[in-house]
C-alpha positions as CSV (number, residue, x, y, z in Angstrom):
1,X,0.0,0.0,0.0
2,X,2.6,2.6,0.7
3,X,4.4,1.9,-2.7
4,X,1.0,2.6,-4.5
5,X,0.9,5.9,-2.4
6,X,4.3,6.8,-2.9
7,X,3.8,6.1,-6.9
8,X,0.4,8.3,-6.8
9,X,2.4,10.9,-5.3
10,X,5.4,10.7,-7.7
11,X,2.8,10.9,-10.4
12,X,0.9,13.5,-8.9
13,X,4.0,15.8,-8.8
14,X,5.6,14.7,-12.1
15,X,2.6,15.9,-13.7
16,X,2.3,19.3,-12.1
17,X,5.8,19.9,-11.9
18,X,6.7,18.9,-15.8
19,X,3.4,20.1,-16.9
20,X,2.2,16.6,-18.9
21,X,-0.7,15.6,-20.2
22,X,-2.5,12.4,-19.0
23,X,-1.3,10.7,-22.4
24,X,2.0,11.8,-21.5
25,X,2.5,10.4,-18.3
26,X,0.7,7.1,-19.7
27,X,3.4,6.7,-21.9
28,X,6.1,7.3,-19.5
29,X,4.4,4.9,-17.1
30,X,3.9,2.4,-19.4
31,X,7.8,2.5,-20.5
32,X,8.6,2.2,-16.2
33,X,6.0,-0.5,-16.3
34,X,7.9,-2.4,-18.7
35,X,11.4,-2.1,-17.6
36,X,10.1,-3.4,-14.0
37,X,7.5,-5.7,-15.5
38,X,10.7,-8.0,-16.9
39,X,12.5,-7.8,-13.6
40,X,9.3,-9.0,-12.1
41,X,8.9,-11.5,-14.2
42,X,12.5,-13.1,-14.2
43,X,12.4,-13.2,-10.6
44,X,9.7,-14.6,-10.6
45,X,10.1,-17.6,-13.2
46,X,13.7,-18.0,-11.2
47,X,11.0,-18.6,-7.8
48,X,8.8,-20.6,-9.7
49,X,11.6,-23.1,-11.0
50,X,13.3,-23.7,-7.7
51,X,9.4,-24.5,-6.3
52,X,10.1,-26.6,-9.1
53,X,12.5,-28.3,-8.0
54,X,12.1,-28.6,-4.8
55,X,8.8,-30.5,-5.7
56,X,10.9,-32.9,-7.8
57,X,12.6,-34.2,-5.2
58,X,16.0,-32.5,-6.1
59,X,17.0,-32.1,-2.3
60,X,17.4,-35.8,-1.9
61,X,19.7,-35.9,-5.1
62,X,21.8,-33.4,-4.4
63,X,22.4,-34.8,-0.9
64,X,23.7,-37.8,-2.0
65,X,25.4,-36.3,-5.2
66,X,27.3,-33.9,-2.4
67,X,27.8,-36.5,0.2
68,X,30.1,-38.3,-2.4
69,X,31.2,-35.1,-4.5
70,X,31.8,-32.6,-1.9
71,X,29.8,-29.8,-1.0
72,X,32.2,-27.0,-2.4
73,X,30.7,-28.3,-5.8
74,X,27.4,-26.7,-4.7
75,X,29.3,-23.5,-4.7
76,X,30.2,-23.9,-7.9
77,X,27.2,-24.5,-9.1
78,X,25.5,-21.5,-7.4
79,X,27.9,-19.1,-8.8
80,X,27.2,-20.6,-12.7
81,X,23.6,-20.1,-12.3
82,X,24.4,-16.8,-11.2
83,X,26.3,-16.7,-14.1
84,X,24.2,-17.6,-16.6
85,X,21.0,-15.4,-15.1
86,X,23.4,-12.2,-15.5
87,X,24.3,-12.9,-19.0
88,X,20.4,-13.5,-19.7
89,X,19.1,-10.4,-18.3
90,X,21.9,-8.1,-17.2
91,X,20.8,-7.2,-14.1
92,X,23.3,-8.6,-11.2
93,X,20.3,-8.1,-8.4
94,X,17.8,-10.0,-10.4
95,X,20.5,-12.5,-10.6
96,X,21.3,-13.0,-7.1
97,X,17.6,-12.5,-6.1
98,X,16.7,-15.6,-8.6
99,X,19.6,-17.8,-7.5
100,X,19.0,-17.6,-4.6
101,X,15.5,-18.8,-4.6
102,X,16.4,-21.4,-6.5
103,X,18.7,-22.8,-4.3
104,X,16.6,-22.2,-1.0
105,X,13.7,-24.1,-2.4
106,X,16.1,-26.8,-3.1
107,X,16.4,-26.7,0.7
108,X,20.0,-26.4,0.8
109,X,21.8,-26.4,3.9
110,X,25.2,-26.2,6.1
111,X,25.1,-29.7,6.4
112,X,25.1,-30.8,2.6
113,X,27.5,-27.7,1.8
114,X,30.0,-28.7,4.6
115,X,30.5,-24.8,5.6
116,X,28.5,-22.4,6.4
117,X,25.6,-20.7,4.1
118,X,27.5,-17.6,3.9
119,X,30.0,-19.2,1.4
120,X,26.4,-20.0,-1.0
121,X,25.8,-16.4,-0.4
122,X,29.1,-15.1,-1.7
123,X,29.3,-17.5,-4.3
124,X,26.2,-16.5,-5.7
125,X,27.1,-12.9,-4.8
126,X,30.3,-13.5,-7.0
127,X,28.2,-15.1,-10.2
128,X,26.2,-12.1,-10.5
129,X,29.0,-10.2,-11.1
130,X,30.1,-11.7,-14.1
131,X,28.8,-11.0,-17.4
132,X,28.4,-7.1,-17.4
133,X,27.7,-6.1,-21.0
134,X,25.3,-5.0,-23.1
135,X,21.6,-5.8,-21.6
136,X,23.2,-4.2,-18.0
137,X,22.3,-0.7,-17.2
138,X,25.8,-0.6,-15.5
139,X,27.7,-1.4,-18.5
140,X,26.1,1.5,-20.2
141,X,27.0,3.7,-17.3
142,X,30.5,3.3,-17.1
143,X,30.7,3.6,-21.3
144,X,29.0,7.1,-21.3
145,X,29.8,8.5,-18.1
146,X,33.8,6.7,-19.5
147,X,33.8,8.3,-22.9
148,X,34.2,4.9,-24.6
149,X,32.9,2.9,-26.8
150,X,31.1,-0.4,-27.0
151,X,34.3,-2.6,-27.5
152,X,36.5,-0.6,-25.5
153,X,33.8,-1.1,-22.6
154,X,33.7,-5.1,-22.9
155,X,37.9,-5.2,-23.1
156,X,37.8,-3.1,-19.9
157,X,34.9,-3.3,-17.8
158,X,33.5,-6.9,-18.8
159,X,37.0,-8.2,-18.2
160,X,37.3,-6.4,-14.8
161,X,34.3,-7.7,-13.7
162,X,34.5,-10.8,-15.2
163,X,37.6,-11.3,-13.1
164,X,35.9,-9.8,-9.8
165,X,33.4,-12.4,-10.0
166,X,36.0,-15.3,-10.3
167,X,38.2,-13.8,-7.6
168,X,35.3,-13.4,-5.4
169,X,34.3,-17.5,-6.3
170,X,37.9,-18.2,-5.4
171,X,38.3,-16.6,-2.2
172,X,34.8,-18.2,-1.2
173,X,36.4,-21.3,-2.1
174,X,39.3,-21.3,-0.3
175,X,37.7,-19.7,3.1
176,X,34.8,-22.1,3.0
177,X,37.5,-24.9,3.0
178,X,40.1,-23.3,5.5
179,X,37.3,-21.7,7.5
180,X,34.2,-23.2,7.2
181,X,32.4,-21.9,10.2
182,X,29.9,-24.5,10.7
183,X,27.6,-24.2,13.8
């Protein structure tokens, strides 16, 4: 309720301060609409998959696959979901947001990951910093407010957050093995 006040409001005074019409501020609304509507959407389909999942039975599957494997495999995984949701809609919150309800509906926990679920936090926190181009508002950010151009963006800040992300899945690695603060 107090979003749809404060959004009233914000249209109230966009349209006295800028002056618009009601068609005006239809189409601006409809463009916001949009932008949110997908972001909405992906999150989400990202909720209703690991729901999914967790109705298929996947916890069982990935306890005995991680029993064997090792649970620092989960952290892996987490981060290439992460992965692939930021190369699919650019946005690195939508990303964490989705991958992480995917993984909590697959109910997992300290005990199948063998450290603590701040390492699956980081890890997914570290996916969703990889794969900053084109569809990401950020990307577009640092090419204006940068001067460059589209290539000279992705050879300099796709590749430095490219390697962020796999620094950050490193040093999550190696803590959650030398520290993994179960308990």
């Amino acid at each position: 309720l107090a979003l749809l006040l404060a959004a009233a409001v914000a249209m109230i005074v966009l349209v006295r301060q800028r002056k618009l019409s009601f068609k005006e501020l239809a189409s601006r609304s409809e463009t916001a609409l949009m932008s949110g509507g997908m972001i909405i959407l992906i999150t989400a389909a990202g909720g209703a998959f690991g729901k999914m999942l967790h109705e298929a039975g996947i916890k069982d599957l990935l306890q005995g696959w991680f029993s064997v494997q090792g649970g620092l495999v989960i952290l892996l995984m987490a981060f290439a979901v992460a992965v692939v949701m930021k190369f699919a809609q650019g946005s690195g919150t939508v990303s964490m947001i989705t991958t992480v309800t995917i993984f909590a509906a697959m109910g997992v926990t300290q005990e199948m990951l063998g450290c603590n679920l701040v390492y699956l936090a980081m890890a997914i926190g570290s996916g969703s910093l990889v794969g900053d181009w084109m569809n990401n508002s950020g990307f577009w950010i640092f090419a204006r407010m940068g001067g460059l151009t589209e290539i000279e963006t992705l050879k300099s800040w796709t590749i430095l957050t490219a390697a962020l992300g796999v620094i950050g899945l490193g040093f999550t690695l190696l803590l959650a093995s030398v520290m993994p603060m179960k308990g």
